[in-house]
N, C-alpha and C positions, 0 to 999 in steps of 0.2 A: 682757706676755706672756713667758713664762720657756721661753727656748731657749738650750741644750740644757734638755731637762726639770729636772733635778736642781737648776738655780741653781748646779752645783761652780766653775764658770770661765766668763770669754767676758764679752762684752760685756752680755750679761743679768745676770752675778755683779756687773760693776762698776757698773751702772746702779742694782742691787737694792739698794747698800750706799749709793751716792750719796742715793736718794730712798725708804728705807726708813721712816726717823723721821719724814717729812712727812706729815700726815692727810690731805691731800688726793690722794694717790696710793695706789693699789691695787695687787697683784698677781696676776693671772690663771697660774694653773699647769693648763695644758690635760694630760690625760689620765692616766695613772698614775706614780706616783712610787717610787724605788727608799730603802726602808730605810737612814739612813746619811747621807742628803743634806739639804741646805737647806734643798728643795723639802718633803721628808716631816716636818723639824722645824716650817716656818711651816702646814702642814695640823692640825699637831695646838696648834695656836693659844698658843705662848708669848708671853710680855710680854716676851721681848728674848732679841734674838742675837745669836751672838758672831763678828764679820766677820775677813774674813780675817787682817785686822794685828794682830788681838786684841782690837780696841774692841770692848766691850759695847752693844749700840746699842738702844730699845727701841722695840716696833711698834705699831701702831694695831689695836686689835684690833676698831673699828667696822667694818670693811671684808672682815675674814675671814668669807665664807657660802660653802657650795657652790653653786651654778648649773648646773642642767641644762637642757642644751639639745636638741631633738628638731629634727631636719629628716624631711622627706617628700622623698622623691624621685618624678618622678613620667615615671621611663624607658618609653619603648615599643622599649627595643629587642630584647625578644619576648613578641610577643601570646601565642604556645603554642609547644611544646615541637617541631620537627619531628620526624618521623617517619622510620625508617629508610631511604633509596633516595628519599628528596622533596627537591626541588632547592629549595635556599635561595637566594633572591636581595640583593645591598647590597653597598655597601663597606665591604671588611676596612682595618679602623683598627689599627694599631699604637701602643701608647702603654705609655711605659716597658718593662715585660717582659709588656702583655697584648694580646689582639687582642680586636676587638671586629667584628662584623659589623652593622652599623646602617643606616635608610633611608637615602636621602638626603636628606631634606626633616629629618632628625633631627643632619644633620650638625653645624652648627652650635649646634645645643643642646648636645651632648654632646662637643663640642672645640673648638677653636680656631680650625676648617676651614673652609672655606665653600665652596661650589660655583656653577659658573659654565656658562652657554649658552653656548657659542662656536660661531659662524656660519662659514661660509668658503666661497668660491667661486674654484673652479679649472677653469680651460679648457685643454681636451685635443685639441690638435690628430688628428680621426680622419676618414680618408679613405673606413671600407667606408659601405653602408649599415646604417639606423639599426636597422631591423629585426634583421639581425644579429648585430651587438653586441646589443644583447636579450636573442636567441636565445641565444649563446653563454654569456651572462653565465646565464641561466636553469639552463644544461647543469649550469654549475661551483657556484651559489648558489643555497642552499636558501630565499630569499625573496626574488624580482623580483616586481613586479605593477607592471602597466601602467595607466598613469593617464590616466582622461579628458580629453582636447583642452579641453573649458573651464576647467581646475583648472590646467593646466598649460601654456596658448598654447601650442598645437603638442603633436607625438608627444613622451612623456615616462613613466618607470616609475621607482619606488622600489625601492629594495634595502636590506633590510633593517631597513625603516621607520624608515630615516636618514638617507640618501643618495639625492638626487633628480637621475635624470641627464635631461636636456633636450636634445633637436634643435635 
């Protein structure tokens, strides 16, 4: 693989000159190449180059074909387009200089990230009764609902269908 693209220098220049003459190596020059360089001389297929120290060296030209390769991508991170004042929901991803808003079951396809349930149980020492705290928490939160004695042994309501508080 020829990095930096061009073959001018670097550890790709002095690999390319070391195992250039051998037949049984190839070089792969991924994407476009600038006029003037190494990379745009071995594209246009000579029988020999001239390496940096000035050795004449000659190439195998069994090995020189172009190769195109096609990938599919197959993102869902948007079914359709939304709509102006429509609330989008996911996690905004940051990556290098772009953001991305994606599900969460897509997290790990599409980076490095993964997600995780984490459980927790904390005990709160509270002295009123139970009813109101309820009540109260009702007043301040826009979703308590109170939850059936068999689902939940004893008086018990959820908040905000996350958070399950118990008697």
């Amino acid at each position: 693989m020829a990095s930096p693209s061009g073959l001018q220098s670097g550890l790709s220049r002095q690999l390319f000159e070391i195992w250039c003459s051998d037949k049984k190596n190839a070089c792969v020059i991924p994407g476009n190449v600038v006029e003037g360089t190494l990379a745009k001389t071995i594209i246009n297929e000579p029988k020999e180059v001239t390496l940096m120290n000035g050795i004449i060296a000659s190439l195998n030209m069994q090995n020189c074909q172009s190769v195109e390769m096609y990938f599919n991508s197959e993102k869902r991170l948007a079914e359709k387009t939304p709509e102006v004042g429509e609330t989008v929901s996911g996690l905004l991803v940051k990556k290098t200089f772009t953001y991305q808003i994606m599900a969460p079951d897509d997290l790990h396809v599409f980076s490095q990230l993964s997600t995780e349930n984490i459980s927790q149980r904390i005990t709160i020492a509270y002295t009123g009764a139970f009813g109101v705290l309820e009540h109260r928490l009702k007043q301040i939160l826009e979703s308590v609902e109170s939850l059936p004695d068999e689902e939940s042994e004893g008086p018990a309501f959820r908040v905000h269908e996350r958070l399950t508080v118990k008697y």
